[in-house]
C-alpha positions as CSV (number, residue, x, y, z in Angstrom):
1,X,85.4,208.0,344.8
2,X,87.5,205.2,343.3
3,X,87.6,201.8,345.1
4,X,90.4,199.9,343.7
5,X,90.5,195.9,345.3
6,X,94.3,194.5,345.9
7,X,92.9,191.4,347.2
8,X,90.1,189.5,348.2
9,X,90.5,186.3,350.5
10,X,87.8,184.0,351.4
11,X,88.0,182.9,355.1
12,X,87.2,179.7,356.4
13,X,88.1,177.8,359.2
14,X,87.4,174.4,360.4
15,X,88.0,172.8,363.7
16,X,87.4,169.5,364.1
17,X,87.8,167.3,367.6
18,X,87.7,163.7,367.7
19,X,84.7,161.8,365.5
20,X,82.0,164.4,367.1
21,X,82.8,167.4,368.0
22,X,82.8,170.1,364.9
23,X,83.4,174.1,365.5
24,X,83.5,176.6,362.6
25,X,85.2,179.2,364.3
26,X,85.1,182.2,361.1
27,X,84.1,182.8,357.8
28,X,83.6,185.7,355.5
29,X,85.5,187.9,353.0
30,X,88.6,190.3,353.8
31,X,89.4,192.8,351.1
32,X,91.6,195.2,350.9
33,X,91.7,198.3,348.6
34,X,92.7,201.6,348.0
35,X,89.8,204.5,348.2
36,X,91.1,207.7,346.3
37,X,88.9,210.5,346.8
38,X,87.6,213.1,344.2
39,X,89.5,215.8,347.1
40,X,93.1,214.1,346.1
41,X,93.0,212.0,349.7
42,X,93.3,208.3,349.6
43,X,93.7,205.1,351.7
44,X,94.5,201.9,352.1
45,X,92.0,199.6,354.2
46,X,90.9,196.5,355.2
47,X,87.4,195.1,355.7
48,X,86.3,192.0,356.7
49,X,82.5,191.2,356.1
50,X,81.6,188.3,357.9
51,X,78.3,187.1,356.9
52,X,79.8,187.1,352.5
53,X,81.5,183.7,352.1
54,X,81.7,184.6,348.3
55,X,81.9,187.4,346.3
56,X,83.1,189.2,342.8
57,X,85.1,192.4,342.9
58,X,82.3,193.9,341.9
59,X,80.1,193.2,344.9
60,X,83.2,194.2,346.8
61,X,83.4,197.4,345.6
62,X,79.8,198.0,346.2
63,X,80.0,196.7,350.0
64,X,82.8,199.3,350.3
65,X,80.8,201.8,349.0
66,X,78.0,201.3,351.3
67,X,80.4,200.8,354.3
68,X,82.1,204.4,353.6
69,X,78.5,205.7,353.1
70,X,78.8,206.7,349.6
71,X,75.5,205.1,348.1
């Protein structure tokens, strides 16, 4: 299998009301690649991973790897 990222965007949003009130209402990491499969197939996808504010290409492509179920 070959993961090849397009793009990876950090996301972060910040609400904030008035002098007190403060809501983060998302964070994470959207990526989106192409797979190409060793059978000729491939695909285009996103994933969002939540809980990874920041990461390298590299950790990318290995959370895509585990996501598909190929390590």
């Amino acid at each position: 299998m070959n993961v090849h990222i397009e793009r990876l965007e950090r996301l972060n949003s910040e609400t904030t009301y008035g002098d007190t009130f403060f809501a983060h209402l998302y964070s994470g990491t959207k990526i989106e690649a192409i797979i190409r499969f060793k059978s000729g197939n491939s695909m285009e996808a996103t994933f969002n991973f939540p809980k990874h504010n920041d990461m390298s290409f590299f950790e990318a492509e290995q959370l895509i790897r585990k996501e598909l179920g190929a390590e």
